[in-house]
PLY file of the C-alpha trace (Angstrom):
ply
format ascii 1.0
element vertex 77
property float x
property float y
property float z
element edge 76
property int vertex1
property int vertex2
end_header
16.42 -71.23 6.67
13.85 -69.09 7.83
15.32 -69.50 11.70
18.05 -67.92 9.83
15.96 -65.10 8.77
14.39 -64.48 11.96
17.51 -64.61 14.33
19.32 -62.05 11.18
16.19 -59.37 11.72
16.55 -59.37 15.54
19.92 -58.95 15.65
19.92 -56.11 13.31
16.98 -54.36 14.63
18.78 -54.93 18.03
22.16 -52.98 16.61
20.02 -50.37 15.11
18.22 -49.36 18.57
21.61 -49.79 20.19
22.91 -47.23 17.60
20.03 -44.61 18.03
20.22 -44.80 21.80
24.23 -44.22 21.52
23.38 -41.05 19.31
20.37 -39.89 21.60
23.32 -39.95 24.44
25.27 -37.95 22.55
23.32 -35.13 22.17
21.95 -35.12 25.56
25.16 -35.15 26.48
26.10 -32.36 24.22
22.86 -30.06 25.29
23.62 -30.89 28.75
27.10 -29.59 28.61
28.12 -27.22 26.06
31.41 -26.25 25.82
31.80 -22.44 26.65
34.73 -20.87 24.38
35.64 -18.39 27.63
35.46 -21.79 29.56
38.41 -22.72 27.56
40.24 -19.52 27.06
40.93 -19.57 30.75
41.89 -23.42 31.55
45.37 -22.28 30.88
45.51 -19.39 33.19
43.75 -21.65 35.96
46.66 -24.54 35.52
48.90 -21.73 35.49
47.54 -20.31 39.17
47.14 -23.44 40.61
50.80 -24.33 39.89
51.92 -21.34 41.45
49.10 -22.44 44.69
51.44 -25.30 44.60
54.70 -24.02 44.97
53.62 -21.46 47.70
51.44 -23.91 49.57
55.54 -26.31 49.41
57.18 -23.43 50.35
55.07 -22.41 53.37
55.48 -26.27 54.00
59.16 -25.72 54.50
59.02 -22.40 56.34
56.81 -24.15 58.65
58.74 -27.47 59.29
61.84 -24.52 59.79
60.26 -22.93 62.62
59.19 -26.14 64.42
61.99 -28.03 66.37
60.72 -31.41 65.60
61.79 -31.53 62.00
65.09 -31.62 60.38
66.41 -28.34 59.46
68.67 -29.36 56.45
66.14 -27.56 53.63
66.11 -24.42 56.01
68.27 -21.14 54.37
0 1
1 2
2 3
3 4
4 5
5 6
6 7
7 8
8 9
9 10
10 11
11 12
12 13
13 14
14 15
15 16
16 17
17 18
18 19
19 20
20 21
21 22
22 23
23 24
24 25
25 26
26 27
27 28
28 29
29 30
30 31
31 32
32 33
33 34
34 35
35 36
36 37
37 38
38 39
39 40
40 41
41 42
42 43
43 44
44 45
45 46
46 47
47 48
48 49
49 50
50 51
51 52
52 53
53 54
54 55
55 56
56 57
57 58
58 59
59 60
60 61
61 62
62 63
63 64
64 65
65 66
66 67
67 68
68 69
69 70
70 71
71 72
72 73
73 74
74 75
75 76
């Protein structure tokens, strides 16, 4: 019975430090990087941007395999 006792303490002083060093990442993690409110007022306008970065970078793509005789010319206008 006392084996019991023994092996019960261990395992829950082992869960509690497990549990304090899970919180102690947290809010290192937290203080190491905060999340900036004008950070996240512009992610939209930056998806935004790089969809149109996209579509000009395709486009310039097709202009490009238009000029050169090696490709086929069936997306050309």
């Amino acid at each position: 019975m006392n084996n019991i006792k023994t092996v019960t303490k261990y395992i829950g002083l082992t869960v509690a430090i497990m549990l304090l060093i899970t919180v102690m990442m947290i809010q290192f993690l937290r203080v190491a990087f905060p999340i900036d409110p004008e950070m996240e007022a512009r992610i939209p306008i930056m998806k935004e941007r790089a969809e149109q970065r996209v579509t000009a970078i395709k486009q310039m793509q097709i202009e490009a395999s238009c000029e050169d005789d090696r490709f086929d010319h069936n997306d050309c206008k």
